[in-house]
MDTraj code that builds the backbone (N, CA, C; nanometers):
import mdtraj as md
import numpy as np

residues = "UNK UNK UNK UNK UNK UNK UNK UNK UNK UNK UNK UNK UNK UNK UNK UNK UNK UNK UNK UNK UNK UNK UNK UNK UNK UNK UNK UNK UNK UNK UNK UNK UNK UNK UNK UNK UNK UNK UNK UNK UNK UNK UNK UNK UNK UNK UNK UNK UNK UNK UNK UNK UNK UNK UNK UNK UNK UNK UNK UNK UNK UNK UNK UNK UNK UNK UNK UNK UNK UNK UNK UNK UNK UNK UNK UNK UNK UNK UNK UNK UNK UNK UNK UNK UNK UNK UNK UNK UNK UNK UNK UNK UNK UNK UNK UNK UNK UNK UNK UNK UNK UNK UNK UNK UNK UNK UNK".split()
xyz = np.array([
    [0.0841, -0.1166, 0.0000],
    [0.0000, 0.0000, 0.0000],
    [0.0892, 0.1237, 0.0000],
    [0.0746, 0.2188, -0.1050],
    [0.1751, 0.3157, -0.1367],
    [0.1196, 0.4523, -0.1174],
    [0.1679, 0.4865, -0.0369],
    [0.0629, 0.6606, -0.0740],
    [0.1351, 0.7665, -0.1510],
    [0.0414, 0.7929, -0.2369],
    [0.1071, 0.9070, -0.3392],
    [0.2080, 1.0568, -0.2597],
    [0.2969, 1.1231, -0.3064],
    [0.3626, 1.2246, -0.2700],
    [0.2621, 1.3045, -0.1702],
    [0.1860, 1.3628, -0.2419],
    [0.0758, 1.4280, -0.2114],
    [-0.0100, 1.3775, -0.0909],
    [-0.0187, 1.2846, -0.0467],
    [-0.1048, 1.2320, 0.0569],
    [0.0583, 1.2532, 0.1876],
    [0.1461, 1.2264, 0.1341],
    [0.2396, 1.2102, 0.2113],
    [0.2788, 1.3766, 0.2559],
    [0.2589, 1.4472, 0.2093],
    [0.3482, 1.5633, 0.2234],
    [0.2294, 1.6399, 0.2513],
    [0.0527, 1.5649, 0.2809],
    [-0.0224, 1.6437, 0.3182],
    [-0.0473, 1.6161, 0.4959],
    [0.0305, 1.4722, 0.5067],
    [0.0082, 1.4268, 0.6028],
    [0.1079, 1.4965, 0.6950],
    [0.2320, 1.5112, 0.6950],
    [0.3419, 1.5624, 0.7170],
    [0.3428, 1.7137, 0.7835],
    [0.2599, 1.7903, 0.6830],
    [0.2061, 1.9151, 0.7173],
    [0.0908, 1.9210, 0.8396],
    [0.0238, 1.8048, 0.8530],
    [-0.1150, 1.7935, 0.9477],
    [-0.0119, 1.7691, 1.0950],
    [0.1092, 1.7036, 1.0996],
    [0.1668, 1.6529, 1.1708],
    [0.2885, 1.7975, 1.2213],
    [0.3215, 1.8688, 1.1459],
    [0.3649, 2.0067, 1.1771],
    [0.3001, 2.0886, 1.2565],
    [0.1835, 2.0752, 1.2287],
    [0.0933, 2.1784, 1.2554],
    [0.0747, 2.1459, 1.4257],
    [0.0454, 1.9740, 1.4022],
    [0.0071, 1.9759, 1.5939],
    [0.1589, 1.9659, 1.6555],
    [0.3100, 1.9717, 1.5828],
    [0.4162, 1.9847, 1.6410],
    [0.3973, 2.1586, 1.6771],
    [0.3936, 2.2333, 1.6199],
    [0.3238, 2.3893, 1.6226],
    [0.2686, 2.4289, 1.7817],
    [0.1584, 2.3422, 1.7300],
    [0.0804, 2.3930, 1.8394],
    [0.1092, 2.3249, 2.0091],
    [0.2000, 2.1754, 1.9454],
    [0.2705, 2.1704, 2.0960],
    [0.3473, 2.2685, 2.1521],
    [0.4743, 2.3525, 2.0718],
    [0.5720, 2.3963, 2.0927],
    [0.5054, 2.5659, 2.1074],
    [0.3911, 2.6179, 2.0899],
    [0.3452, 2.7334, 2.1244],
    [0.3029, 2.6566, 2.2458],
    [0.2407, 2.5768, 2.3629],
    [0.1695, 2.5641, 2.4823],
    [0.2834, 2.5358, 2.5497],
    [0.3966, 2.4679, 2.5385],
    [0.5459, 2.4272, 2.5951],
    [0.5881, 2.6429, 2.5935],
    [0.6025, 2.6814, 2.5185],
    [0.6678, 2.8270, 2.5280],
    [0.5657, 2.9188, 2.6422],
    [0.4427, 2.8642, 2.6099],
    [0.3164, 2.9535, 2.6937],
    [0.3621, 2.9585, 2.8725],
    [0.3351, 2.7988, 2.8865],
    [0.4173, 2.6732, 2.9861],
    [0.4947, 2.7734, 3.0559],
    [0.6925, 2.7652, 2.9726],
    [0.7626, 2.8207, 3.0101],
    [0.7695, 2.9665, 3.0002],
    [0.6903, 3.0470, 2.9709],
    [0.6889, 3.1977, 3.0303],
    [0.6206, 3.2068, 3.1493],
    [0.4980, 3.1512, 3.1597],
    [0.4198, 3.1400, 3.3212],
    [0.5139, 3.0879, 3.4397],
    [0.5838, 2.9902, 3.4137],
    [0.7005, 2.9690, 3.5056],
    [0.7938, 3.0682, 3.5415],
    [0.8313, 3.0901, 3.4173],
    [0.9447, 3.2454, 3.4444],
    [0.8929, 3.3411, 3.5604],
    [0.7217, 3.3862, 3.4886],
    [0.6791, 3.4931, 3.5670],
    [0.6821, 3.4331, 3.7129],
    [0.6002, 3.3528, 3.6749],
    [0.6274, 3.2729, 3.8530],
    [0.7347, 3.2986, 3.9456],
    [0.8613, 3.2318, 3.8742],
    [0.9481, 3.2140, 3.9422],
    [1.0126, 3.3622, 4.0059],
    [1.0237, 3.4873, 3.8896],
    [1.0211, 3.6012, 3.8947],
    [0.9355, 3.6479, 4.0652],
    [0.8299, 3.5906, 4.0442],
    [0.7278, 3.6729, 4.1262],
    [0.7392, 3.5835, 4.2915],
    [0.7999, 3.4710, 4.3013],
    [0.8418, 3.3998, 4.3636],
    [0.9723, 3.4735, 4.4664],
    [1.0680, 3.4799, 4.3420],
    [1.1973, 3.5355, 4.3212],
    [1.1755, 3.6589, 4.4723],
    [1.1076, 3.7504, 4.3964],
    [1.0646, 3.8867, 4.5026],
    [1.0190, 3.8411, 4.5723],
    [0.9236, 3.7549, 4.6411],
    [0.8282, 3.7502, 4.7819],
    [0.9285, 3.6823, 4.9035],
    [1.0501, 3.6191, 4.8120],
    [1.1448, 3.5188, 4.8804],
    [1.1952, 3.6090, 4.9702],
    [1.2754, 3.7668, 4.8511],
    [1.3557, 3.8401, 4.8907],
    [1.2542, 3.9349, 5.0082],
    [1.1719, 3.9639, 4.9913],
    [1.0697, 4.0221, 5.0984],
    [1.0682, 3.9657, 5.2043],
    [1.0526, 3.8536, 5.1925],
    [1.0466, 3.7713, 5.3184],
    [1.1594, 3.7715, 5.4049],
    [1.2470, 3.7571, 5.3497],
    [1.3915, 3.7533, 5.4248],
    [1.4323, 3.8940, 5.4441],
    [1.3761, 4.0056, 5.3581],
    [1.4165, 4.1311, 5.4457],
    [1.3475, 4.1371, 5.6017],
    [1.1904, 4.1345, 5.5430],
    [1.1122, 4.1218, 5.6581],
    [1.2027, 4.0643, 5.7793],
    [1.1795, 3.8954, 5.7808],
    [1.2582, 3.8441, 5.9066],
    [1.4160, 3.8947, 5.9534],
    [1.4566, 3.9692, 5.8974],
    [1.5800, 4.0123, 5.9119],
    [1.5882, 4.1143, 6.0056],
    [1.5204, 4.2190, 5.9726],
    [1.4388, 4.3319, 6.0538],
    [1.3719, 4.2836, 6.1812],
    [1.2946, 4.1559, 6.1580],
    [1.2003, 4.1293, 6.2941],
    [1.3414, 4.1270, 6.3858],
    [1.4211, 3.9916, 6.3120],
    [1.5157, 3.9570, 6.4044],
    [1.5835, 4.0287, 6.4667],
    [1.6249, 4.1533, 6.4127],
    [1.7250, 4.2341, 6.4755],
    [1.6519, 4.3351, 6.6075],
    [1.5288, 4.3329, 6.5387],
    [1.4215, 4.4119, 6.6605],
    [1.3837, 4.3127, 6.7756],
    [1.3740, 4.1628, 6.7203],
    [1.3608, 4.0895, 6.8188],
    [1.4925, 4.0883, 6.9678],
    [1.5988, 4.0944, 6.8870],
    [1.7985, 4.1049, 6.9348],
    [1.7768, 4.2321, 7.0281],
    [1.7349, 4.3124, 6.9762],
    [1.7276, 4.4642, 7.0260],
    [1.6562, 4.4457, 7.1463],
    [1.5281, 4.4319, 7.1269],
    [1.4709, 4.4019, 7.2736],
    [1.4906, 4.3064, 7.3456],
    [1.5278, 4.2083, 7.3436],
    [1.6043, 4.1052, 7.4428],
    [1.7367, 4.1463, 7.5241],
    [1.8105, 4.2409, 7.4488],
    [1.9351, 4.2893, 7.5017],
    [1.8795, 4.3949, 7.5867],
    [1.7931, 4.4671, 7.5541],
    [1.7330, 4.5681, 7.6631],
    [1.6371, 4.4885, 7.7624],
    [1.5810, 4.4325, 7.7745],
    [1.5091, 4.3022, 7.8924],
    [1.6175, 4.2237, 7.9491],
    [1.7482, 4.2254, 7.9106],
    [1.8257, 4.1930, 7.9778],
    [1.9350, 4.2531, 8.0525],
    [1.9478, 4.3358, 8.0551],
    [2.0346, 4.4497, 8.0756],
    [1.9614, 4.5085, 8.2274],
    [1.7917, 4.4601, 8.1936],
    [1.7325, 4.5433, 8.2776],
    [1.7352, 4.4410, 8.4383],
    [1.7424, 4.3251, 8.4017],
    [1.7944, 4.1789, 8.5168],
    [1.8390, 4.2268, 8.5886],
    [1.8164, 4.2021, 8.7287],
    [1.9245, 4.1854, 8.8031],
    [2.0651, 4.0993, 8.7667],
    [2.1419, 4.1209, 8.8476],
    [2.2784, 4.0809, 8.8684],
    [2.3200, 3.9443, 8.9701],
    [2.4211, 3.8820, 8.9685],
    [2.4512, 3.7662, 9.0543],
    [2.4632, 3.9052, 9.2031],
    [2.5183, 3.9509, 9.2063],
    [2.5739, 4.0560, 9.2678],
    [2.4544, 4.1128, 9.3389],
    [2.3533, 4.1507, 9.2212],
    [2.2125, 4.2304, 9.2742],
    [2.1456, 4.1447, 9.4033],
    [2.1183, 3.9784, 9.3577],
    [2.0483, 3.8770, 9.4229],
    [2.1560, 3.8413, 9.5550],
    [2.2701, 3.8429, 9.5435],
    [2.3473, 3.8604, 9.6584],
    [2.2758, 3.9146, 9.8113],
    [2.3439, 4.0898, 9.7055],
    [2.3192, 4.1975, 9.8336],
    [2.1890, 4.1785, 9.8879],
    [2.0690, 4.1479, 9.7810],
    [1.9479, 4.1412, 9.8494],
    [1.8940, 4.0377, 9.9600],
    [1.9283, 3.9217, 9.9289],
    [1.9206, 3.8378, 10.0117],
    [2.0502, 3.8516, 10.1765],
    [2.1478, 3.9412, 10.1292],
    [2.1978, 3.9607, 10.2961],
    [2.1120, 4.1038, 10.3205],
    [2.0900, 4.1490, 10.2730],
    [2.0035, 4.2909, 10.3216],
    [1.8537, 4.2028, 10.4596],
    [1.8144, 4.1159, 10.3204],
    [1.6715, 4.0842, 10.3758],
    [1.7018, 3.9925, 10.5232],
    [1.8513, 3.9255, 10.5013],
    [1.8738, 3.8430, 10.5864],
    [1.9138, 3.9401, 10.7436],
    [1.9601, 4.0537, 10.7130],
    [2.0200, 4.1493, 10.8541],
    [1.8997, 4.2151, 10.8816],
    [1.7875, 4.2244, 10.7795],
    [1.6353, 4.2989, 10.8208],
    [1.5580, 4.1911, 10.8784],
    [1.5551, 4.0780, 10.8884],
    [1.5216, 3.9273, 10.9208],
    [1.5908, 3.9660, 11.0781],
    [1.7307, 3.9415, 11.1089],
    [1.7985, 3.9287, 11.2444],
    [1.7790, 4.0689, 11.3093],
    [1.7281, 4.1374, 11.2121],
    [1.7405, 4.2822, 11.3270],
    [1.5756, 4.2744, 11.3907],
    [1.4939, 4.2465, 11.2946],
    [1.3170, 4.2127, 11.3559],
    [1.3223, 4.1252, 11.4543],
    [1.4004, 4.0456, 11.4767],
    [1.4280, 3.8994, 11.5965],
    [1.4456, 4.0063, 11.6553],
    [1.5383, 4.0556, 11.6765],
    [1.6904, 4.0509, 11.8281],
    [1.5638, 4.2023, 11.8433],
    [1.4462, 4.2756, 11.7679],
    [1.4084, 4.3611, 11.8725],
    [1.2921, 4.2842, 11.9471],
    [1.2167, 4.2334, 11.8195],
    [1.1004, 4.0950, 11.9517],
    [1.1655, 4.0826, 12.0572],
    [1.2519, 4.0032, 12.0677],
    [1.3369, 3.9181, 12.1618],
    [1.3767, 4.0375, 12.2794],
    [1.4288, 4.1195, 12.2335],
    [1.4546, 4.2479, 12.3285],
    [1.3466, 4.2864, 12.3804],
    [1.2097, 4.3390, 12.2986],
    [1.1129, 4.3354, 12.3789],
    [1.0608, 4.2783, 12.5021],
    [1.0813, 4.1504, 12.4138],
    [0.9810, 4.0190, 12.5249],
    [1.0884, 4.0525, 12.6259],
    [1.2266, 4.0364, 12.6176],
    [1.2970, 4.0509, 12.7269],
    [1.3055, 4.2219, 12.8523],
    [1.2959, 4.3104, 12.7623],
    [1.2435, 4.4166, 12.8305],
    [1.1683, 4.4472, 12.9406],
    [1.0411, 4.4239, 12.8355],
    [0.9054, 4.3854, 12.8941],
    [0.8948, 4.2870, 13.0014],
    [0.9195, 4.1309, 13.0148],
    [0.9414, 4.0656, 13.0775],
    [1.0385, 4.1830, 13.2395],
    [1.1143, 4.2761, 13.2101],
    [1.2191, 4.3030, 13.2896],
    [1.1640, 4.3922, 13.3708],
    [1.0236, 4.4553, 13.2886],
    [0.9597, 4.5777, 13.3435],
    [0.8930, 4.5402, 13.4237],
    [0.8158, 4.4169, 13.3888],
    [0.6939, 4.3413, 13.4172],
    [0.7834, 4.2739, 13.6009],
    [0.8724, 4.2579, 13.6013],
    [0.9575, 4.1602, 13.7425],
    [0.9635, 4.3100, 13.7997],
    [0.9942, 4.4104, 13.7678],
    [1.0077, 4.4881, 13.8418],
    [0.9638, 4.5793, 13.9409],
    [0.8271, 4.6009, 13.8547],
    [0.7007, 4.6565, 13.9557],
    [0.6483, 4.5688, 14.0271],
])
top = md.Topology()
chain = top.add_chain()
for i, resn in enumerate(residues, 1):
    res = top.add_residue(resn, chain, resSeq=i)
    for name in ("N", "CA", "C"):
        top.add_atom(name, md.element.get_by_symbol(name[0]), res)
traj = md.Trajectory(xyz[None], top)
C-alpha cells in the first residue's frame, strides 16, 4: 500500500501543525514559570528582608530586657540585706519580750 507524494506531504504538514501547536503551549508553559518564578523570586527576597528586621528588633529588645535583670551581685546583696532585716526584727522581739518581761519583774 503506497501513498502518493501528495497524501504524504499532506500528512506531514497535518503533523507540523500539531508539532506547532505543541511547541506554542510548551513556550506559553515556560513563560508562566518564568513569571512565577520572577514573582516567587521577590516575595522570597521580601520575606527575608522582613525576618531580618524582625530579628534584629527581636535582638534589640532582648538585650534591653536583659540588661534590665538583676545581677549575681544584685540577688546577693538582696538576700543579705533581707537576711540582717530578718535578724534585726528577731533581736528587737526578743529584746522586747525581754524588756518587757524586765519591766513586768520589776514593779
Amino acid at each position: 500500500m503506497e501513498f502518493s507524494m501528495d497524501a504524504r506531504v499532506t500528512r506531514l504538514e497535518t503533523q507540523m501543525e500539531y508539532v506547532r501547536t505543541d511547541l506554542s503551549d510548551i513556550k506559553h508553559t515556560l513563560a508562566s514559570l518564568a513569571a512565577m518564578t520572577e514573582r516567587l523570586a521577590a516575595k522570597t527576597e521580601n520575606l527575608e528582608t522582613r525576618l531580618a528586621a524582625q530579628t534584629d528588633n527581636l535582638e534589640i529588645r532582648l538585650t534591653a530586657q536583659i540588661k534590665e535583670l538583676p545581677s549575681k551581685a544584685d540577688l546577693r546583696s538582696w538576700n543579705l540585706q533581707l537576711l540582717v532585716a530578718g535578724l534585726t526584727i528577731l533581736l528587737l522581739i526578743v529584746g522586747g519580750i525581754i524588756g518587757g518581761l524586765d519591766w513586768i519583774k520589776g514593779h
